[in-house]
C-alpha positions as a Markdown table, in Angstrom:
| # | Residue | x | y | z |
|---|---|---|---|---|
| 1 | Unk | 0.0 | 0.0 | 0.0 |
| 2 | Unk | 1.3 | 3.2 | -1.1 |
| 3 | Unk | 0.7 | 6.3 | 1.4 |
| 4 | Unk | 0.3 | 10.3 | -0.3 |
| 5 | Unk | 0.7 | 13.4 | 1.1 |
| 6 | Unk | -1.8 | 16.2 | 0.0 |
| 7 | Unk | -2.6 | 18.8 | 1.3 |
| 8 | Unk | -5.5 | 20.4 | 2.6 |
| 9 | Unk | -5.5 | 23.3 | -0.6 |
| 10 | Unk | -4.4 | 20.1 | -2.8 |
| 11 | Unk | -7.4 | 17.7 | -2.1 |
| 12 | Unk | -10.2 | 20.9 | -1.9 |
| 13 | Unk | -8.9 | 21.6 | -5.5 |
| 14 | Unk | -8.9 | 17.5 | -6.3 |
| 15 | Unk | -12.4 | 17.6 | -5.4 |
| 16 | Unk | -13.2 | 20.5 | -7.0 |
| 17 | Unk | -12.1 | 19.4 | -10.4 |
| 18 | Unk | -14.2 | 16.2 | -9.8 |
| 19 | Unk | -17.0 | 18.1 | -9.0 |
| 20 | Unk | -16.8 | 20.1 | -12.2 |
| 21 | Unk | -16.1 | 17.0 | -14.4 |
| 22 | Unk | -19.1 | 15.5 | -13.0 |
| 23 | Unk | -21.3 | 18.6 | -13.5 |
| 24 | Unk | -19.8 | 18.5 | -16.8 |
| 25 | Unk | -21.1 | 15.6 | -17.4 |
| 26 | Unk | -24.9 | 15.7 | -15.9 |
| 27 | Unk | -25.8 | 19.1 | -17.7 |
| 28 | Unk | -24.4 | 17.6 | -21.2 |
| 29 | Unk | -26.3 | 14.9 | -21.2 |
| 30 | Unk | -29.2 | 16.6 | -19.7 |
| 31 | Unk | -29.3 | 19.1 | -22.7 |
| 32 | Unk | -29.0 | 16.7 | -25.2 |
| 33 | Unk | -32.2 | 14.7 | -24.1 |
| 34 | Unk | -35.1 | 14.9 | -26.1 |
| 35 | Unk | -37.3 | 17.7 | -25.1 |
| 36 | Unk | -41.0 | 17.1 | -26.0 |
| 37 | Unk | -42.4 | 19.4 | -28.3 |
| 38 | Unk | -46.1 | 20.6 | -27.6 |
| 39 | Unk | -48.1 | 21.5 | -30.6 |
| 40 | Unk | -51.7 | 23.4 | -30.5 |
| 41 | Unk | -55.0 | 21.4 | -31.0 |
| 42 | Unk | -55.4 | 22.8 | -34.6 |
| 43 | Unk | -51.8 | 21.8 | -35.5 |
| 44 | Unk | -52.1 | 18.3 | -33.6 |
| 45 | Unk | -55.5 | 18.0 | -36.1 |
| 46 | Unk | -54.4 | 19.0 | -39.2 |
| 47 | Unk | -50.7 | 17.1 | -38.4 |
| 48 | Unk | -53.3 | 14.2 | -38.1 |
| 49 | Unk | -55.4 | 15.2 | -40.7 |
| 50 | Unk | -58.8 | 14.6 | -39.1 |
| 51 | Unk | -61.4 | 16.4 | -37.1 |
| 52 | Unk | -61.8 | 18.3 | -33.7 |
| 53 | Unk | -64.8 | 15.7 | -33.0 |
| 54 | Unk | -61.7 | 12.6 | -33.8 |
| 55 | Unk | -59.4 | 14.3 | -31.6 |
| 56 | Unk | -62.2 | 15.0 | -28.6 |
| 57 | Unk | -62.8 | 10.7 | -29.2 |
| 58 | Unk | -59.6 | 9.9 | -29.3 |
| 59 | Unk | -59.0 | 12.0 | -25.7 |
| 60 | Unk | -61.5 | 10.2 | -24.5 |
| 61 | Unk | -60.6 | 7.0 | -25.4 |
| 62 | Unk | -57.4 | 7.8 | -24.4 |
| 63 | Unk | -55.2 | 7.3 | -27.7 |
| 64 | Unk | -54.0 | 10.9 | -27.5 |
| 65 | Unk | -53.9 | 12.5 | -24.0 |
| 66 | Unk | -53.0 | 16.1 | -24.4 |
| 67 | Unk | -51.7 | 18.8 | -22.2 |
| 68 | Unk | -53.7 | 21.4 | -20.7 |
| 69 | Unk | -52.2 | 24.7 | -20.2 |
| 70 | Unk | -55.0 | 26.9 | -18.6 |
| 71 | Unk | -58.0 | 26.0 | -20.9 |
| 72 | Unk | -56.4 | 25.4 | -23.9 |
| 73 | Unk | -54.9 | 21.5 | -25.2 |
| 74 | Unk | -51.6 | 20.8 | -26.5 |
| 75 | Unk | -50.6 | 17.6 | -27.7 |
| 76 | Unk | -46.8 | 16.0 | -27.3 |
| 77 | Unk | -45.6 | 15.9 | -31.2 |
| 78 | Unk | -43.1 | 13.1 | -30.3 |
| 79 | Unk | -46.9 | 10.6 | -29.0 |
| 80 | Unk | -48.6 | 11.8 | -32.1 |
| 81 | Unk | -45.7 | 10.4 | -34.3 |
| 82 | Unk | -45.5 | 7.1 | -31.8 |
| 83 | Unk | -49.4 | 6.6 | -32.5 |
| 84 | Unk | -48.8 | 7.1 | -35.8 |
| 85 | Unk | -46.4 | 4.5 | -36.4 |
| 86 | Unk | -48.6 | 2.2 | -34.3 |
| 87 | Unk | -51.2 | 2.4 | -36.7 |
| 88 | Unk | -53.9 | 3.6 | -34.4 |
């Protein structure tokens, strides 16, 4: 076993290089996740192509769940495209 000196200054900046490194780390790979995109019922409709009253059944039946921000629906772009390409 091998024994080293540091000092109290040395270690403090040690473990402040690690700590940057590692926060480094975390926020990269935080920004370079996929952030969901909302899109506006009209959008999310004509995206679809199909009507308000097909959207309003499809909430219901829960196929498409959107959003609410104060009154007004949004729907996630990135589950639109995943229903799509289940075929529902």
């Amino acid at each position: 076993m091998k024994l080293i000196q540091v000092t109290p200054s040395e270690l403090k900046e040690i473990f402040n290089e690690l700590l940057d490194t590692k926060f480094r780390e975390f926020f990269n790979s935080y920004d370079n996740q996929q952030k969901p995109e909302f899109i506006s019922r009209t959008e999310a409709k004509e995206l679809l192509n199909v009507s308000y009253v097909t959207l309003n059944n499809w909430n219901r039946k829960e196929i498409l769940k959107p959003s609410y921000i104060g009154n007004k629906p949004y729907y996630n772009k990135q589950q639109i495209i995943k229903q799509l390409s289940k075929g529902n």
